[in-house]
VEXTI-895580 format. One record per atom (N, C-alpha, C, CB): z, x, y. Coordinates in steps of 0.05 Angstrom, whole numbers, padded with zeros to 5 digits, always signed. Atoms other than C-alpha are relative to their C-alpha. Glycine has a CB too. Layout:
VEXTI-895580
ZXY...
***
This chain:
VEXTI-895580
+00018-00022-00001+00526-00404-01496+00014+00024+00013-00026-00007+00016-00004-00030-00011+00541-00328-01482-00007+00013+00023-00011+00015-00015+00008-00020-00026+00526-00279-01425-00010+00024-00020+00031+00010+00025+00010-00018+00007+00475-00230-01443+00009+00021+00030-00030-00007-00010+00001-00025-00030+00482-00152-01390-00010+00011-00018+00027+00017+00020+00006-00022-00004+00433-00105-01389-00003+00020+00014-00008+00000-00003+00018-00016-00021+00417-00047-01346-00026+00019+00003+00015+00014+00008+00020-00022-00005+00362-00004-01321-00003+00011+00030-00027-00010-00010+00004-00006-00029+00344+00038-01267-00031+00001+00006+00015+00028+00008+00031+00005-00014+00280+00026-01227+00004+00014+00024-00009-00033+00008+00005-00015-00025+00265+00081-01184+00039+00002+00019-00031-00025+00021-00024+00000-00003+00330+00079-01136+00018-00016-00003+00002+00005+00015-00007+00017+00006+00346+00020-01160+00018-00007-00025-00017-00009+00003-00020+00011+00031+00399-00013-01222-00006-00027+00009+00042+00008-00005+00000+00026+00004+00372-00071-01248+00023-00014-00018-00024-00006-00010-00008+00007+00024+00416-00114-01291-00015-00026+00001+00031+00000-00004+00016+00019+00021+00391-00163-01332+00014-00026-00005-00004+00013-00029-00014+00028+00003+00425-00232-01339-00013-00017-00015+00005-00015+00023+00021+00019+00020+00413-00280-01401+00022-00028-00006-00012+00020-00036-00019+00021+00007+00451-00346-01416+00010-00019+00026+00025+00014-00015-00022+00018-00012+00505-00382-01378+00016+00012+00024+00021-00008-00022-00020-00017-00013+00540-00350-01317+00020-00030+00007-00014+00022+00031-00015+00023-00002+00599-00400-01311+00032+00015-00002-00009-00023-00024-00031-00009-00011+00678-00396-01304+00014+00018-00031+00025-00038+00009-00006-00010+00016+00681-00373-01377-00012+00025-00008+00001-00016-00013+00010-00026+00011+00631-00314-01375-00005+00022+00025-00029-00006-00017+00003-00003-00026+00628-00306-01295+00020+00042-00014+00021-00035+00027-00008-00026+00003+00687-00244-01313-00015+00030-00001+00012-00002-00018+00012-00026+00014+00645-00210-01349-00026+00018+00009-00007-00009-00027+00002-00002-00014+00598-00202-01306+00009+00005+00020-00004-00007-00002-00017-00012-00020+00637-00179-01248+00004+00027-00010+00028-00016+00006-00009-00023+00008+00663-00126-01292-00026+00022-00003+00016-00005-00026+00024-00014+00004+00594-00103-01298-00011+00015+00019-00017-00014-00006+00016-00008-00024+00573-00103-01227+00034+00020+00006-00016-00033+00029-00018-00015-00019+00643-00075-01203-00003+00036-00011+00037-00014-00005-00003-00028+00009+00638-00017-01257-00027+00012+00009+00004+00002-00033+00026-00010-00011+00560-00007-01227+00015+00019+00030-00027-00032+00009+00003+00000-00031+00591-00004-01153+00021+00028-00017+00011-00033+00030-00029-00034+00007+00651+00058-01182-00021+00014-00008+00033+00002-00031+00010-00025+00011+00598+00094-01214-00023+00009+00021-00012-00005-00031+00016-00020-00024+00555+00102-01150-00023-00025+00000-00014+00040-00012+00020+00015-00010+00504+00052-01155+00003-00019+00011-00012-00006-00012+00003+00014-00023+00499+00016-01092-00027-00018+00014+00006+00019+00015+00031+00016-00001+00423-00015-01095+00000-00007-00033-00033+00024+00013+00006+00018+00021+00425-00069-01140-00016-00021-00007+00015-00008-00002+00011+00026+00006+00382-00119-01169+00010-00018-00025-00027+00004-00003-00008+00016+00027+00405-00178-01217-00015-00023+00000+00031-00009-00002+00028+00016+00003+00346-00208-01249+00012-00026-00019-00030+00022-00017-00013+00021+00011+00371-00279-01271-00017-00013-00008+00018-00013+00014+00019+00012+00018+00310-00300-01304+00013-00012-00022-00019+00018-00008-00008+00003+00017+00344-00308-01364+00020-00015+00005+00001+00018-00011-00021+00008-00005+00394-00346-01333-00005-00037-00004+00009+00015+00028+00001+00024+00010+00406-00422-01360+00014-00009+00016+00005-00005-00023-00024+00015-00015+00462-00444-01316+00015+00021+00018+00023-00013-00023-00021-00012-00016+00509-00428-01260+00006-00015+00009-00001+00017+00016-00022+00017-00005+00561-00451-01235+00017+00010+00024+00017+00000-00026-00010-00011-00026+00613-00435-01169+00012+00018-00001+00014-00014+00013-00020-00026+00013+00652-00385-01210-00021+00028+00003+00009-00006-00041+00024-00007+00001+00583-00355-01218-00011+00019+00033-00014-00031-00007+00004-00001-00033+00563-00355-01143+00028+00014+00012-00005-00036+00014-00020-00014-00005+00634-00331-01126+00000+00031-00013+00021-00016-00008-00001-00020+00009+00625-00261-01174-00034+00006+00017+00007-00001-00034+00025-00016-00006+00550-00254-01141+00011+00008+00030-00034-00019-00002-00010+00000-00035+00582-00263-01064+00021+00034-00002+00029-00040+00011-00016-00030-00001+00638-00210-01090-00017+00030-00004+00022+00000-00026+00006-00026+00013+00593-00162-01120-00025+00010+00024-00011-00004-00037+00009-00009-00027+00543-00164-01047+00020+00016+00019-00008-00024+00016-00017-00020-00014+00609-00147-01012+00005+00024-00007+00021-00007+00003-00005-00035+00009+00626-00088-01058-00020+00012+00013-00003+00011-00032+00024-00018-00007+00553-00056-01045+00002+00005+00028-00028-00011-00006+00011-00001-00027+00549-00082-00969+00025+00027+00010+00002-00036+00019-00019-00010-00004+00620-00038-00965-00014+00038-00001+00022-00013-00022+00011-00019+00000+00577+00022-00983-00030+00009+00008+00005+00003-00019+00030-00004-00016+00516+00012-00940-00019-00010-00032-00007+00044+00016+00027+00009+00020+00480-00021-01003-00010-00025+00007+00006-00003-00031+00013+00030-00005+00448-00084-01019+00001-00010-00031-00037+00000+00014-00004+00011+00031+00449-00128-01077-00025-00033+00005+00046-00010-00007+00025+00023+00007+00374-00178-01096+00004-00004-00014-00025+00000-00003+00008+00013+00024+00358-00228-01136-00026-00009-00006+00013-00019-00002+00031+00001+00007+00306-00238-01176+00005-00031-00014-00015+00030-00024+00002+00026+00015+00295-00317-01194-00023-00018+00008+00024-00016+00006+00018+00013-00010+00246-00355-01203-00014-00029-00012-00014+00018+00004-00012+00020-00001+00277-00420-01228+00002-00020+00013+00013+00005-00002-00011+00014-00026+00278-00480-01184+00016-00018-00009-00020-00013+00020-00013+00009+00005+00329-00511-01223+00031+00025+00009-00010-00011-00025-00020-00024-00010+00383-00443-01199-00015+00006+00026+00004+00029-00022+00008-00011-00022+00343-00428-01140+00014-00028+00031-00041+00004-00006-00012+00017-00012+00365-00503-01114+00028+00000+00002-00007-00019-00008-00035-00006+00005+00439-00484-01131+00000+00024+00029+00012+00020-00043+00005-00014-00019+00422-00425-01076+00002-00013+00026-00022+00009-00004+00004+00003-00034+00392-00468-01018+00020-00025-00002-00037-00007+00016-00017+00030-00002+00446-00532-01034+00021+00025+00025+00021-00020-00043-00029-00003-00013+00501-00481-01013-00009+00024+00018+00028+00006-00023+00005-00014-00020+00468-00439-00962-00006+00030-00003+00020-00004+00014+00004-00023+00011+00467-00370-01001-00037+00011+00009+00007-00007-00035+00019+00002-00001+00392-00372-00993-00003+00029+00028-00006-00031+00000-00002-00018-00022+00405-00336-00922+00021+00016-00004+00002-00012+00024-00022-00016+00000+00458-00288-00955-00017+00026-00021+00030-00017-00013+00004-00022+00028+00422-00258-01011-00039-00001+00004+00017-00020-00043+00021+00007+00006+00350-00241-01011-00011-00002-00025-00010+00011+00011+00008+00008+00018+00316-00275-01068-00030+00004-00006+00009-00022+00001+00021-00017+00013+00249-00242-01111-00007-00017-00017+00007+00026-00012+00021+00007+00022+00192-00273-01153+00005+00018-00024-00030+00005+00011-00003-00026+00026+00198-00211-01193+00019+00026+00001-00029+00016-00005-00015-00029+00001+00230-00143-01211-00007+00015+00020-00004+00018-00024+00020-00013-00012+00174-00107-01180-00002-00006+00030-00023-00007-00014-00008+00006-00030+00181-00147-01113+00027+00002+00018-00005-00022+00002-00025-00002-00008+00259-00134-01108+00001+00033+00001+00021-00017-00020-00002-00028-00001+00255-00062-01124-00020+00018+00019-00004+00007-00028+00018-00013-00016+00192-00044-01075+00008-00018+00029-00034-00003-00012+00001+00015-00037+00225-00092-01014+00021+00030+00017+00027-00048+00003-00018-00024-00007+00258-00045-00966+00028-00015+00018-00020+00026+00020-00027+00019-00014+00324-00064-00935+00007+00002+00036+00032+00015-00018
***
């Protein structure tokens, strides 16, 4: 399976959109997404992984990098999941207390940091 990216902006917010597989073969591509978000200025991110079928450590390693980019510029970087087959991949490896995690779009984009 593929890696779907979209974006949008919500208020001061850039959502992207995640659909498929994030794993060691699509993880890149991804990265390249969020890194080219963080150069072009957007620093409040959300990545809504609804759409998301799988992950993997490659996966979790490009979301950890792409919090540091933002945190480097006073941002923040949510997730929106609401999966408890990927949400357990979260609290196995402790992330859970790294990243704050959203029911919805609408609850990641109106939390304040």
């Amino acid at each position: 399976m593929d890696l779907s990216l979209s974006t949008r902006t919500v208020g001061d917010r850039t959502v992207v959109e995640v659909g498929g597989e994030i794993d060691v073969y699509t993880a890149p591509k991804l990265r390249e997404q969020l890194v080219e978000l963080v150069n072009d200025g957007s620093y409040h991110l959300v990545v809504d992984m609804e759409g998301v079928d799988f992950l993997d450590s490659t996966g979790l390693g490009v979301l950890v990098g792409g919090l540091k980019r933002v945190r480097a510029h006073e941002g923040s970087l949510r997730l929106v999941c609401n999966q408890e087959r990927i949400l357990k991949i979260f609290r196995i490896t402790g992330l859970t207390k790294v990243f704050p995690i959203h029911n919805s779009v609408d609850d990641a984009v109106q939390a304040t940091d």
